[in-house]
Every structure is written in structure tokens, then in C-alpha cells.
C-alpha positions, 0 to 999 in steps of 0.5 A: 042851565045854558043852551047855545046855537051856533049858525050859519047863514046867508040869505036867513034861512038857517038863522030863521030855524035856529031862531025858532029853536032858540025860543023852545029853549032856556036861557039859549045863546045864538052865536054866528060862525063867521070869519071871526067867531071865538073858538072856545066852546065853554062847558057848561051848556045843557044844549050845544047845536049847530044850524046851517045849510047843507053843501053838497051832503056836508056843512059849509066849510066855515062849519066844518073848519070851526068844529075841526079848530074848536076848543072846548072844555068837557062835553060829556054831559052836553047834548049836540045835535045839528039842523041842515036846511036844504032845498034839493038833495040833502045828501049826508049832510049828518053823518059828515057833522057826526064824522066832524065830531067824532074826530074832536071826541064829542057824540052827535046825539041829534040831527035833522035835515028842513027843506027850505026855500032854495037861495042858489041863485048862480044855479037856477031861478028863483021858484015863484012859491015862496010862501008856500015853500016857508010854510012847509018849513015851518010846519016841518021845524016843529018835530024838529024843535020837540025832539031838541027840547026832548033830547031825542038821540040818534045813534050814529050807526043810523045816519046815512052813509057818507058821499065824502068825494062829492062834498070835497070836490064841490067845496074845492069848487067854491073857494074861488068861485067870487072871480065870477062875480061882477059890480055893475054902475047901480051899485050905491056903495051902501055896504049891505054885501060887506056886512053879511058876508060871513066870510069877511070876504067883501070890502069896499073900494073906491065905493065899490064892493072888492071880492077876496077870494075866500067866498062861502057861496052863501049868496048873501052879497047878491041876494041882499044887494037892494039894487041888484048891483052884484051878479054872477057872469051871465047868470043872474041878471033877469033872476028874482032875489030871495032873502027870508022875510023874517031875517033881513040884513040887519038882522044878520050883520048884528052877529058878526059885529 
């Protein structure tokens, strides 16, 4: 039988986990949700997981958009489960994947929540502790993976509640939030902010990267860009970059070709 992942990421983190996932199961298939992901999700797969950072308690919107669009064969013998890497409140982030499911017909069986390093740059400092901050994730994905390969289930009655509220208004938020960003004179035309960005959302003129108002909030295109060219208003010019060591721009840009 198939397994197969579909994440989301934008400094590495979340792909580091599904990664780590995917090498616990067989014949496992990474797929990223991007701008021009494939809708179909076949049948017969053993596994079908979904792996992002938490929003505000809930998945980006790219996430939420592909499960409410997905079209999908029967599922009733697959087991899905969701993994949300977080660094500060988690929120409820499971129980609006187990609502985003329970509306396409298909039964959340599993879902964790993995304190990673944070990556919000437009928000706060980068934290100085980032090995030690990866190696508690690393120790916490390993029950994590168990209970994927043992299909460990959890009812739905016993998620969280869900703050919808919150997670609509933050998300309104960041639709537009790229009319902050800026382009200073270091930048080398080198294309790395274009090639992560999952949602297509950067191009490049006149060598220079142009934002089109569909931004994520991943925070690829700063976090990424080798010589610290993108900032965000007045916010992030003297803040250290974070991208995963593990997960680099190539490795996340080869997904969304």
C-alpha cells in the first residue's frame, strides 16, 4: 500500500517533520500544497496526511482551500491524520482540520500539534536557541510518528474546542499583508524569494522581486533571502533570519516545480 504527505512550509520546518514522517512509512509520497498543487487525491493510499504550521488555531488558508476543493475518490479505508508545528499558542489548530474534513465527508483519525522553532519574523526576534528548540522537536516528533505508523485514532469528540473567530480574522489579515514588504538595493536578483514561495505570489522585474497580493505569511521570501534584501516596514532590518538546517531553498523549491 501507498502512503502520501501532503505539506505545507515555508522556512522548513513543517516539511523537516513530514520528512521525518515519511521515512517511518512505506512507499510514502511527499506532495507540496502550493499555488499549483493537483486537486485529485486518488484512492488507494494506506495513509493520507497533511503537515503545516498552525495559524492562529487553524491551517494556512492554502490548506484550508485545498481540502475544501480536493477531489478525492473513497476514502473510507484510508487513514488521515494532520501534524501542526507551532511555536507559541496552538490554539485549535485539530479540531478546524477535523471541521475542514468533516464537511468533504472523510474522518480526521489522528492529529498532533510540534513546538518547533518560531519563524515570524514581521512579529518578534528571532530567539537565539535554535538547536536547542530543533532538538525538543525532534524528541517530541518521535511519539508523533509511532502513533502515525500504529494508527493510533482519536475521536473527534475529543479535540479542542474551536476559536473560528480568531482564526477568520487573523487569515483576513494576512491576505494582503505583502503591501508592507520592501526591496532594498542588496537584493542580487538571484530568485530564491520567487522559487519558495508557495503562493506564486513573487515575480521578478527588472530583477527586482514584485509582491502580488496573494501573500501566505510563510515568511519564505525574508527568511530565505541570502542577503537580507526583503524586509517588512520597519520591522525586521537588524533581526537575525531562520531557515531549518536541514531544509534549504532547494530543497523546498524542487516541490513546487
Amino acid at each position: 500500500m501507498k502512503n502520501r504527505i501532503y505539506f505545507f512550509t515555508g522556512t522548513g520546518n513543517s516539511l523537516k517533520v513530514a520528512k521525518d514522517i515519511a521515512k517511518a512509512l512505506p512507499n510514502c509520497e511527499l506532495v507540496a500544497i502550493y499555488k499549483d498543487t493537483l486537486l485529485e487525491i486518488p484512492s488507494g493510499y494506506e495513509r493520507i496526511g497533511f503537515v503545516f504550521p498552525n495559524y492562529a488555531g487553524g491551517p494556512p488558508s492554502m490548506v484550508a482551500n485545498f481540502i475544501r476543493n480536493m477531489k478525492f475518490s473513497d476514502q473510507s479505508d484510508t487513514y488521515i491524520f494532520c501534524v501542526a508545528t507551532y511555536a507559541g499558542n496552538n490554539g485549535a489548530v485539530i479540531s478546524q482540520m477535523g471541521n475542514l474534513l468533516q464537511q468533504r465527508g472523510l474522518q480526521l483519525n489522528y492529529g498532533a500539534k510540534i513546538i518547533t522553532y518560531p519563524n515570524a519574523i514581521t512579529a518578534y526576534p528571532m530567539p537565539i536557541e535554535v538547536n536547542d528548540i530543533l532538538k525538543k522537536a525532534e524528541i517530541n516528533t518521535k511519539p508523533v510518528i509511532d502513533s502515525i505508523v500504529a494508527k493510533q485514532h482519536i475521536p473527534i469528540s475529543n479535540l479542542e474546542e474551536s476559536d473560528k473567530e480568531k482564526y477568520d480574522t487573523f487569515i483576513a489579515l494576512i491576505q494582503n499583508s505583502n503591501s508592507g514588504y520592501d526591496v532594498n538595493d542588496d537584493c542580487i536578483s538571484c530568485g530564491i524569494c520567487r522559487d519558495v514561495c508557495p503562493a506564486k505570489n513573487i515575480t521578478l522585474e527588472d530583477g527586482k522581486p514584485v509582491f502580488h497580493h496573494q501573500c501566505e505569511c510563510c515568511m519564505a521570501c525574508i527568511q530565505h533571502c541570502p542577503k537580507r534584501a526583503i524586509n517588512y516596514e520597519n520591522k525586521t532590518q537588524d533581526r537575525e533570519r531562520y531557515t531549518h538546517p536541514d531544509i534549504g531553498h532547494k530543497v523546498i523549491s524542487q516541490y513546487y516545480m
